[in-house]
C-alpha positions in Angstrom: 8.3 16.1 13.1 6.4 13.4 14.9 3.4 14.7 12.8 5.6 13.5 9.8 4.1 9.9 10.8 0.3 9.3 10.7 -2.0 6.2 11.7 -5.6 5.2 11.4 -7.7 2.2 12.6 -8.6 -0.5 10.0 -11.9 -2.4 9.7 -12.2 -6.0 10.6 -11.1 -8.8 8.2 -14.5 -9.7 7.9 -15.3 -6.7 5.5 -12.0 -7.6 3.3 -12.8 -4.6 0.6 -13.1 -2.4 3.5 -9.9 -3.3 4.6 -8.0 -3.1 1.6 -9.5 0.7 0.9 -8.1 1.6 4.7 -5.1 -0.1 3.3 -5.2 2.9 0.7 -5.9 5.5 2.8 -2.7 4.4 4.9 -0.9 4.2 1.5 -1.3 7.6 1.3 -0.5 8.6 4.6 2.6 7.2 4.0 3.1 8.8 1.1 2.5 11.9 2.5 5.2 11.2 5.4 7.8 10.4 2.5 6.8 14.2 0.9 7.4 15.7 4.4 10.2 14.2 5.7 11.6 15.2 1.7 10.5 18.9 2.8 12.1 18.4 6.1 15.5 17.1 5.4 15.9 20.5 2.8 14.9 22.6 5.2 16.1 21.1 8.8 18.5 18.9 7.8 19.3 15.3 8.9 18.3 15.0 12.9 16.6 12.1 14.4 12.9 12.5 13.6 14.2 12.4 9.7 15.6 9.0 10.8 12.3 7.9 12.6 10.1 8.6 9.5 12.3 6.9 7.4 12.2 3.7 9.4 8.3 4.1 9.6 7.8 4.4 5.9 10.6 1.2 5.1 8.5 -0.8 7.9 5.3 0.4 6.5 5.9 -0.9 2.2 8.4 -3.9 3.4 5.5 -5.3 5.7 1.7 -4.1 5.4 2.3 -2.7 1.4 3.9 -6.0 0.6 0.5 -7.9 2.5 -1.2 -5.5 0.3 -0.4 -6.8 -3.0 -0.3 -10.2 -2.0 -4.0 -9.4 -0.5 -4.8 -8.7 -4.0 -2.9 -10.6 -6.2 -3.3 -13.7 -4.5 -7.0 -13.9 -3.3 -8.5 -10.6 -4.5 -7.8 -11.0 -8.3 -7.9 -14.7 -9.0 -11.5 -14.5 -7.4 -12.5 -12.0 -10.0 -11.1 -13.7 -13.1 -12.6 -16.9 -11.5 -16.4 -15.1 -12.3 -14.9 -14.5 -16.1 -16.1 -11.4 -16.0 -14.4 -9.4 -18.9 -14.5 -6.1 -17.3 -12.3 -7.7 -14.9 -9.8 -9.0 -16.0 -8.7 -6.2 -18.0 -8.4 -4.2 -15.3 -6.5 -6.7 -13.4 -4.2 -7.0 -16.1 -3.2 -3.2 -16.1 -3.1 -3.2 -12.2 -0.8 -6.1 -12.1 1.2 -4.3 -14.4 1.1 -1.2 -12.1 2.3 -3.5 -9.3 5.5 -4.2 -11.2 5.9 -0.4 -12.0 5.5 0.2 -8.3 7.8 -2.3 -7.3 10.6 -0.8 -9.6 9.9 2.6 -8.0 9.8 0.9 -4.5 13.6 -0.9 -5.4 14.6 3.0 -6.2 13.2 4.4 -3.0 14.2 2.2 -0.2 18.1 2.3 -0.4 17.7 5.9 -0.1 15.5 5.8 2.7 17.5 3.0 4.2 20.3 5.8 4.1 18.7 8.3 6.3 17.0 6.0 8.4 20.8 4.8 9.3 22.6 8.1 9.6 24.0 7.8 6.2 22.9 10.5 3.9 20.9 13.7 4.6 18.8 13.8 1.7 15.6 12.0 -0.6 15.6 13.0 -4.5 13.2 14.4 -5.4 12.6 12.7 -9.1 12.2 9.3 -7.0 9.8 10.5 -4.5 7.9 12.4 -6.7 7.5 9.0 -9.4 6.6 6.5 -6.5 4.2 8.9 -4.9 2.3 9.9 -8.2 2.5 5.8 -9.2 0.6 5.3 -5.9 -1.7 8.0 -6.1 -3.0 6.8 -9.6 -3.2 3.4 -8.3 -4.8 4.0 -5.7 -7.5 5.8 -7.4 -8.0 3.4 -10.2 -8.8 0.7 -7.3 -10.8 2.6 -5.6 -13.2 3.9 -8.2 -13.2 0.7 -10.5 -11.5 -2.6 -8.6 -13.0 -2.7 -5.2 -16.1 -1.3 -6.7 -16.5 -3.8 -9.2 -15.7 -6.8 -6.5 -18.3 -5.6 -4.3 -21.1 -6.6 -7.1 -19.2 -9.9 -8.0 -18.1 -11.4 -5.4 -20.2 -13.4 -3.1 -20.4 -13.2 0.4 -18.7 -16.8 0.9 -15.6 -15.7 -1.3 -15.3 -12.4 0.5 -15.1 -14.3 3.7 -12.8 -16.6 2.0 -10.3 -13.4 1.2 -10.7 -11.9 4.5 -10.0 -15.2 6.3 -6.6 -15.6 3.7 -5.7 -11.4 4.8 -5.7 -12.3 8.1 -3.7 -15.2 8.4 -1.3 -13.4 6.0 -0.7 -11.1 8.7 -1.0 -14.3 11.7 -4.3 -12.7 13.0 -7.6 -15.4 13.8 -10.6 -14.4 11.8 -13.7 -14.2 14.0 -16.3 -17.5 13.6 -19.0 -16.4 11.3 
């Protein structure tokens, strides 16, 4: 079951976009730990490597996915709608909106993986996994094909710097002297 949880090395804050899509790609990861340990508990049961992937996936969206939307909600976006670039702000609009969706679907989630993680119950619904999973996937995508894409040709080298330097000290790291 260790397989259950997955990791992958991330780019440097001085390539913030970069960052943000290995953010994604650990998004997913996670998301497919939250499938298996699903598959696992209806097949295994409740044992102790259900409880460590639970506690992995809660560590992972209450620290790094929380970073990630303040990443982009706080110094991503407002540096798009700052160019007054139409394109952009509609689509910031509908991913903020996705944000809220996903943090509904996160408030759903996390008691129940709080319950396995703690020995408390030996199974994840299915209807809850499935709707935050799917709500990340099309996330995910959207950002990845349209976002990140769309902030690599409006954004400025100073202003990326600028978001990388404000990622990093989100997470307490020193950005490297340019």
């Amino acid at each position: 079951m260790n397989s259950l949880i997955g990791s992958s090395a991330a780019p440097s804050f001085d390539d913030p976009l970069e960052m943000l899509r290995a953010c994604h790609g650990r998004i997913q990861a996670q998301c497919t730990t939250l499938k298996r340990l699903r598959e696992h508990l209806t097949t295994h049961g409740h044992d102790a490597q259900a409880s460590q992937a639970a506690f992995a996936i809660l560590r992972y969206f209450d620290t790094a996915g929380q970073h990630h939307h303040q990443d982009e909600e706080q110094d991503l976006f407002p540096k798009l709608r700052a160019t007054q670039d139409g394109r952009a702000e509609s689509l910031i609009a509908r991913l903020l909106q996705e944000h809220q969706g996903m943090e509904a679907a996160w408030k759903n989630l996390r008691p129940l993986l709080l319950d396995i993680a703690n020995d408390k119950a030996p199974v994840l619904d299915e209807a809850i996994t499935q709707h935050f999973t799917e709500l990340y996937a099309q996330h995910i995508e959207l950002e990845n094909t349209m976002l990140l894409p769309l902030a690599e040709t409006l954004l400025a080298p100073e202003q990326l710097h600028e978001i990388g330097s404000r990622m990093a000290a989100r997470r307490g790291v020193q950005l490297s002297a340019r």
